[in-house]
N, C-alpha and C positions, 0 to 999 in steps of 0.2 A: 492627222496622218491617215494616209488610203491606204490600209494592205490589199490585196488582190494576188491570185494564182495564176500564173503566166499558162494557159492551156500550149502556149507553141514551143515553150520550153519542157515542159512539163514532162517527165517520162513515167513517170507513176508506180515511182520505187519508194514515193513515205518518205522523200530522205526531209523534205520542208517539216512531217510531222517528228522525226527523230529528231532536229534540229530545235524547234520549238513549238512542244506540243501543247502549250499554250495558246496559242494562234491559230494551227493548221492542223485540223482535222481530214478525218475523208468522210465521205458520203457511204450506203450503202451498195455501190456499183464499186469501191476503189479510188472513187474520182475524188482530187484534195477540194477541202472547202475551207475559208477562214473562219472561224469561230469567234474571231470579237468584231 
């Protein structure tokens, strides 16, 4: 399995890390990153 962060989707409201914050983290700019 590929996870990956769609930046064209992306509006940078956290909702991927509220969702599963297992997976998706942010950076320290805000920006989501995937953690595994």
């Amino acid at each position: 399995m590929r996870v990956r962060v769609d930046e064209d989707s992306c509006q940078g409201q956290q909702m991927c890390s509220i969702a599963a914050p297992e997976v998706f983290g942010s950076d320290e700019l805000g920006h989501a990153t995937v953690l595994i």
